[in-house]
Every structure is written in C-alpha cells, then in structure tokens.
VOTI-681548 format. One record per residue (C-alpha): residue number from 1; residue in three letters; x, y, z. Coordinates in pm, 1 decimal. Example, Ala and Ser with C-alpha at 12.3 -4.5 7.8 and 13.67 -1.06 7.14 Angstrom:
2
pos=1 | code=ALA | c1=1230.0 | c2=-450.0 | c3=780.0
pos=2 | code=SER | c1=1367.0 | c2=-106.0 | c3=714.0
END
This chain:
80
pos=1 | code=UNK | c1=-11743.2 | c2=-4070.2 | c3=-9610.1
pos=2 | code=UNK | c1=-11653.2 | c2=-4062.1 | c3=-9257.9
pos=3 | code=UNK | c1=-11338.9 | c2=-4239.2 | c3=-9143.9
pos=4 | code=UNK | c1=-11493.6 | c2=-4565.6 | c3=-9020.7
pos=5 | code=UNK | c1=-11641.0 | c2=-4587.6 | c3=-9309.3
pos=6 | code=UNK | c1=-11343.1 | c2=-4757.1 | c3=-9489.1
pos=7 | code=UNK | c1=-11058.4 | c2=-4946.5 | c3=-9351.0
pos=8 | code=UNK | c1=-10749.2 | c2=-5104.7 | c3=-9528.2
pos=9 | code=UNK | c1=-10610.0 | c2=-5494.2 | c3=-9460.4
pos=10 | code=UNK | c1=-10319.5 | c2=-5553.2 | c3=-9251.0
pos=11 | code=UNK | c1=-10037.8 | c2=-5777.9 | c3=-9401.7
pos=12 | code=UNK | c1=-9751.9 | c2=-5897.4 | c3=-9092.0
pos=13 | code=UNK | c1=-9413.3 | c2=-5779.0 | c3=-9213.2
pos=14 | code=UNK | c1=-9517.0 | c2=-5567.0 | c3=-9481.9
pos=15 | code=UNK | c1=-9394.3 | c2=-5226.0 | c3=-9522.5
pos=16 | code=UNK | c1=-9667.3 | c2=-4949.5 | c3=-9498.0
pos=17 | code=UNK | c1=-9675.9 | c2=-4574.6 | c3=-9606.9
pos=18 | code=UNK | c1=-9747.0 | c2=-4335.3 | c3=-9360.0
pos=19 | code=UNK | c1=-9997.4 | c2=-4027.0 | c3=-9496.6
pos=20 | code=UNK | c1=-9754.5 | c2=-3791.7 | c3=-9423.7
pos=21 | code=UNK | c1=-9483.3 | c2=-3991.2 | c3=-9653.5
pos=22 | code=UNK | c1=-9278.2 | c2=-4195.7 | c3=-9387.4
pos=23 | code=UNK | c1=-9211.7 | c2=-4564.7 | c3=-9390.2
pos=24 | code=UNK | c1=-9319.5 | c2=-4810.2 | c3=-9127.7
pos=25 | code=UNK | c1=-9230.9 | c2=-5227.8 | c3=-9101.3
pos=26 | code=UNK | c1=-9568.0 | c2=-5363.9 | c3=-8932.5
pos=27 | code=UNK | c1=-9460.9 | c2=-5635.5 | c3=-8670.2
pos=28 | code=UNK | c1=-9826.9 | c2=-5797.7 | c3=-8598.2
pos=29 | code=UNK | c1=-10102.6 | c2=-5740.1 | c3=-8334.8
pos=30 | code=UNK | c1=-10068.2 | c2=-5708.6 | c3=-7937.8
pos=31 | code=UNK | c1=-10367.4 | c2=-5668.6 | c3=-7715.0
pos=32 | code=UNK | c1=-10349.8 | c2=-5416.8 | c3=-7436.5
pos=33 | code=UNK | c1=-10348.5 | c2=-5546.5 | c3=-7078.1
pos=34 | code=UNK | c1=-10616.0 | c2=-5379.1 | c3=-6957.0
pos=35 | code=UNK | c1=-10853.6 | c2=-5296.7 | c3=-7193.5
pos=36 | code=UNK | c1=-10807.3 | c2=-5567.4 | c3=-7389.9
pos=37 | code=UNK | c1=-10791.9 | c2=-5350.0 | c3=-7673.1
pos=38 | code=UNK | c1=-10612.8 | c2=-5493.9 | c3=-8009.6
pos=39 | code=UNK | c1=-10276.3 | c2=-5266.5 | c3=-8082.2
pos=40 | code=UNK | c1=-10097.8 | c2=-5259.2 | c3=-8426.0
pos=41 | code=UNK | c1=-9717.4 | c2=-5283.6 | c3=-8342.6
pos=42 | code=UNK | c1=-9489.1 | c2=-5123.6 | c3=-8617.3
pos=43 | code=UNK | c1=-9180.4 | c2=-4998.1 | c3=-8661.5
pos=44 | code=UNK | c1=-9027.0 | c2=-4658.9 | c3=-8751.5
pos=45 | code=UNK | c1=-8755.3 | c2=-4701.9 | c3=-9068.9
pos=46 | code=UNK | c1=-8652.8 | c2=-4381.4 | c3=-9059.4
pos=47 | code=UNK | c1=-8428.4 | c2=-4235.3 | c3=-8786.2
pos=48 | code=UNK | c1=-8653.9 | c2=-4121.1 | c3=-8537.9
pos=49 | code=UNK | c1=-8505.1 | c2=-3956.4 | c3=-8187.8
pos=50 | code=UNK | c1=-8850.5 | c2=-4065.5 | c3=-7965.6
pos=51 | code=UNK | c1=-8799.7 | c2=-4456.4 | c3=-8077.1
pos=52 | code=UNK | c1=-8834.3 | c2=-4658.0 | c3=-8342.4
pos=53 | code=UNK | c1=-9146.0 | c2=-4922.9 | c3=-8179.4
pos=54 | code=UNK | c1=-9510.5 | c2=-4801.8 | c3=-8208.9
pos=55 | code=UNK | c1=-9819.9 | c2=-4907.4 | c3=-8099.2
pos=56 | code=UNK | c1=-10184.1 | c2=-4772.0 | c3=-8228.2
pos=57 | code=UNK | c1=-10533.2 | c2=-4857.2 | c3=-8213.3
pos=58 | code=UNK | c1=-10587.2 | c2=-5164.7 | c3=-8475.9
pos=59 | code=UNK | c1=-10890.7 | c2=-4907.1 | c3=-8576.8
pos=60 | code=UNK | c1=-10670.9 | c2=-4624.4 | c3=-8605.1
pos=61 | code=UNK | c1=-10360.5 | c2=-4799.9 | c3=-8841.3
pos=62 | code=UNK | c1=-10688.3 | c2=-4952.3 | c3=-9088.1
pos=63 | code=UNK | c1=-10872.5 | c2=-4624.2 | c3=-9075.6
pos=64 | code=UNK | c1=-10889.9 | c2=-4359.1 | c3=-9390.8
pos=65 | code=UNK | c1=-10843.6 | c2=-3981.9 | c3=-9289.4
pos=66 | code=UNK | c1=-10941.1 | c2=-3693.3 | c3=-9503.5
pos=67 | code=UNK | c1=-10674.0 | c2=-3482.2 | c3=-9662.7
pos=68 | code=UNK | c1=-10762.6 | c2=-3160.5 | c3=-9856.4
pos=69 | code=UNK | c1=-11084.5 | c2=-3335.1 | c3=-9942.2
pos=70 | code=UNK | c1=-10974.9 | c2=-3635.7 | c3=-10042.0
pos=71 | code=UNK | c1=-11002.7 | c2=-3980.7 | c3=-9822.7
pos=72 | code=UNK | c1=-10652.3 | c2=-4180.8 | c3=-9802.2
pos=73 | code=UNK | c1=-10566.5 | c2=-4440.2 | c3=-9588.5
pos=74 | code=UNK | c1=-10381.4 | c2=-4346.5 | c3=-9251.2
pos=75 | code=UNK | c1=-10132.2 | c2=-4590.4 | c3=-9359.2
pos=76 | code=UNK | c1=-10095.3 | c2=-4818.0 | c3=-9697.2
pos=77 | code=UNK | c1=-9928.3 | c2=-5115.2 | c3=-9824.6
pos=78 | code=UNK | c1=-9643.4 | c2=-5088.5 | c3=-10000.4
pos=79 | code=UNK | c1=-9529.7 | c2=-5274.8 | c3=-10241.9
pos=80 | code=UNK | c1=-9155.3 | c2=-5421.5 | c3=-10262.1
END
C-alpha cells in the first residue's frame, strides 16, 4: 500500500492522535492564498515551545504512513 492509497475522515473539533503519540484539537480547513491549496488547521495540546497553531496539507493530515511495516494513519480520531 502506498500512502495515497488510504486516507482517514476529518471530523471539526475532534481530537486526533498524532503517530508519534501526541494530541492535536483539529480547528477546520483554510485554503492557502496562493496556491489555493486546502490546509488542515489544528492545534497542539501539549506544551509545545515553537506554537501551539498548525497548518498541513489536507493530503498530508488524511494520509497513512508506514511504521515498522505496518500502515497507520498520520493522525486518528480519538474518541472522548
């Protein structure tokens, strides 16, 4: 499986599980000025000294990404 292969569904104001184990709130969807590209906007719950906003590549946040041989998504819902 390659990593476009699979993507997850985004839920606004869910809370989402980073891969590497850390906790995000996702805020919604922003398009970049420019490109026109479509941005996921989320935010760090965790102390974090470079900021607490992100943005990534919708494709990115939805994609799956291959861990010691095993495909998990980038980032996953969370349930409360």
């Amino acid at each position: 499986m390659d990593s476009t292969e699979r993507k997850t569904n985004l839920v606004i104001g869910a809370l989402y599980k980073h891969y590497k184990g850390m906790k995000y709130k996702l805020h919604g969807t922003v398009k970049h000025s420019e490109s026109l590209e479509e941005l996921v906007l989320y935010e760090a719950l965790y102390e974090n000294k470079l900021g607490k906003m992100w943005v990534r590549p919708k494709e990115m946040f939805q994609e799956f990404v291959e861990i010691d041989g095993k495909w998990v998504p980038r980032f996953e819902l969370q349930e409360f």
